[in-house]
C-alpha positions as CSV (number, residue, x, y, z in Angstrom):
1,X,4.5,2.5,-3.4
2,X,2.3,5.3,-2.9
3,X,-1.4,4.5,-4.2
4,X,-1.4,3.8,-8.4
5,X,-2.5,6.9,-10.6
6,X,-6.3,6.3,-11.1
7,X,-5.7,5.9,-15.3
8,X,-4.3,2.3,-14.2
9,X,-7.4,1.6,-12.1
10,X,-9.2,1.4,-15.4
11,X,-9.4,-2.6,-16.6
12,X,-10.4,-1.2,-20.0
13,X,-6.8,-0.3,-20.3
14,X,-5.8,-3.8,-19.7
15,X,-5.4,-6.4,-23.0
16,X,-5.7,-9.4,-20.8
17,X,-8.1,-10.8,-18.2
18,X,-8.9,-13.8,-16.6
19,X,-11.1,-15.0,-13.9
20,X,-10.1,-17.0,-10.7
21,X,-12.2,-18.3,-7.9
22,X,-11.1,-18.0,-4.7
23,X,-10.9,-20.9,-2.0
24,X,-12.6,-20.7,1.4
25,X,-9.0,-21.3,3.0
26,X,-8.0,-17.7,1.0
27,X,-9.8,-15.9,4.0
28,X,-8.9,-14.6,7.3
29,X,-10.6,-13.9,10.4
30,X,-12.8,-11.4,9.1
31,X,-13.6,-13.4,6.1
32,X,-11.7,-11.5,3.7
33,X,-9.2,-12.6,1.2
34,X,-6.2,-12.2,2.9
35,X,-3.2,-10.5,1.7
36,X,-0.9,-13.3,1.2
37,X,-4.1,-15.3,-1.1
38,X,-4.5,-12.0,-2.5
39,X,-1.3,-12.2,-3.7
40,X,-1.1,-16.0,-4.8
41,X,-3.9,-14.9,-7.0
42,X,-1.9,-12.1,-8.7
43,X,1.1,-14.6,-9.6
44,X,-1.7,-17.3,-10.9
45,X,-3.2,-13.9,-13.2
46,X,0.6,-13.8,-13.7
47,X,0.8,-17.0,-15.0
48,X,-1.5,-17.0,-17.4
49,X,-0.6,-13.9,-18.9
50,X,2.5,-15.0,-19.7
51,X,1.1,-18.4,-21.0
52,X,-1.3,-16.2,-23.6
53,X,1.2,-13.5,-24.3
54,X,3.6,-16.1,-25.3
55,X,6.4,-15.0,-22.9
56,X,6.4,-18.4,-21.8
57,X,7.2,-20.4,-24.8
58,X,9.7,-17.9,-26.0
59,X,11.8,-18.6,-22.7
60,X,13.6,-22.2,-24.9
61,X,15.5,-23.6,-22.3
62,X,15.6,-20.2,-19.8
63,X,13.5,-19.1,-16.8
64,X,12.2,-16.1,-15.5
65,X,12.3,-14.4,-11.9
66,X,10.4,-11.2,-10.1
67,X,12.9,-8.9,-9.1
68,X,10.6,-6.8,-7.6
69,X,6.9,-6.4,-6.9
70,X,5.0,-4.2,-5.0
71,X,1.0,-4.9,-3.9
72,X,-1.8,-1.6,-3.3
73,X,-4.4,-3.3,-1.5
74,X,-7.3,-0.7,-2.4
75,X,-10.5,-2.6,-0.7
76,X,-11.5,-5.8,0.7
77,X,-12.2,-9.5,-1.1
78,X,-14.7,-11.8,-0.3
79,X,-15.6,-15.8,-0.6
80,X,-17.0,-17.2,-2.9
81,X,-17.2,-14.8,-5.7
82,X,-14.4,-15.2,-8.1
83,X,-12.2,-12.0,-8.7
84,X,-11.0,-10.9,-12.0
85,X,-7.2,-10.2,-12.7
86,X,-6.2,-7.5,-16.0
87,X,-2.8,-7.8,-16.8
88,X,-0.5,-5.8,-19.5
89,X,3.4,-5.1,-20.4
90,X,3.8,-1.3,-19.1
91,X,7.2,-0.8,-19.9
92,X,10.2,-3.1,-21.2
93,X,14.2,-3.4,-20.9
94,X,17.2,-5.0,-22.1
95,X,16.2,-8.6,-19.9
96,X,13.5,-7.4,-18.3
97,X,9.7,-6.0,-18.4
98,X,7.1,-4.6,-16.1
99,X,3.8,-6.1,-15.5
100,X,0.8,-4.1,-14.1
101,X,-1.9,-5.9,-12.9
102,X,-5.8,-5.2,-11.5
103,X,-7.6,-7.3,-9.1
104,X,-11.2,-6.4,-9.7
105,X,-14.1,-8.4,-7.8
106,X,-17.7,-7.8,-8.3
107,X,-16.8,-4.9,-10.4
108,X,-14.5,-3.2,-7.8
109,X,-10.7,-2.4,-7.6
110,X,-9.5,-4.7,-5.0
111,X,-5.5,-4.8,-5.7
112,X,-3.0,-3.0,-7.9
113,X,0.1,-4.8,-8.9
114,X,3.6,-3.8,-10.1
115,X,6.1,-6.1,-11.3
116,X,9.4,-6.5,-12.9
117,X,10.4,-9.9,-14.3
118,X,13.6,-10.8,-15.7
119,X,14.8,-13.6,-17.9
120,X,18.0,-15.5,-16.3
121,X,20.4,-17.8,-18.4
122,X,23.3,-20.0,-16.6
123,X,25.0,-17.1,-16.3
124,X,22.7,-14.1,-14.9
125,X,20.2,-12.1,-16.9
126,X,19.8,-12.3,-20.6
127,X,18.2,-10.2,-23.3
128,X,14.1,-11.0,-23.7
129,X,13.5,-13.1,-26.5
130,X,13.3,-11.8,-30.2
131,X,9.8,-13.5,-30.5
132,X,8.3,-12.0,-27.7
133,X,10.1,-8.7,-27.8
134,X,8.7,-8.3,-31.4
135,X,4.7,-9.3,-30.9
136,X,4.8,-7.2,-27.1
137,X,3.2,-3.9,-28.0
138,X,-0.4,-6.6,-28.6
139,X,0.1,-7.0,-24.4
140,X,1.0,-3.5,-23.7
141,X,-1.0,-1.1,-21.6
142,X,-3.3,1.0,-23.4
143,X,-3.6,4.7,-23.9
């Protein structure tokens, strides 16, 4: 993925943030976050977006699976200051949605994130639920 369009760099754009603190066993020899923490923290900004948005109640009796995700890693993360993730909807399907995500420490871009999650039955993707389908344009990216 070639490096994000600078409009997505911006977290005011982004209806959803939280914070996470990151562990001292996150870093790697240079005392950095490394790549594989940086991207635990993504899925636990994941997490709660989908916890807030809803997405996660609406599943009844259903799960959910990243089909695909692709990680910008735009500058460097340190211990112990906690990083903040934004997180918003940029596009929706049939059984599926996009998430874009910004890793921001200290005021500074650390990580872009794309993904597309999809909601699986018993028998292989199914359409996204009516009550998150219909509340999703409150999660969406903004203009």
């Amino acid at each position: 993925m070639p490096k994000p369009d600078p409009a997505l760099l911006d977290p005011a754009r982004y209806p959803f943030s939280c914070t996470i603190e990151p562990r001292f066993g996150d870093l790697d020899i240079n005392l950095h976050i490394n790549n594989v923490a940086m991207a635990g923290l993504l899925e636990d900004g994941r997490v709660r977006f989908h916890r807030a948005s809803g997405y996660r109640d609406a599943l009844s009796g259903q799960s959910s699976m990243i089909a695909s995700i692709a990680i910008e890693y735009l500058g460097e993360g340190h211990y112990p200051d906690s990083v903040t993730i934004h997180s918003a909807v940029e596009d929706i399907g049939r059984s599926s949605h996009r998430l874009v995500q910004l890793l921001m420490q200290d005021e500074r871009v650390v990580a872009f994130a794309r993904s597309v999650m999809v909601i699986v039955g018993k028998n292989g993707p199914v359409p996204l639920p009516g009550s998150f389908a219909d509340q999703i344009d409150q999660w969406r990216l903004r203009p």
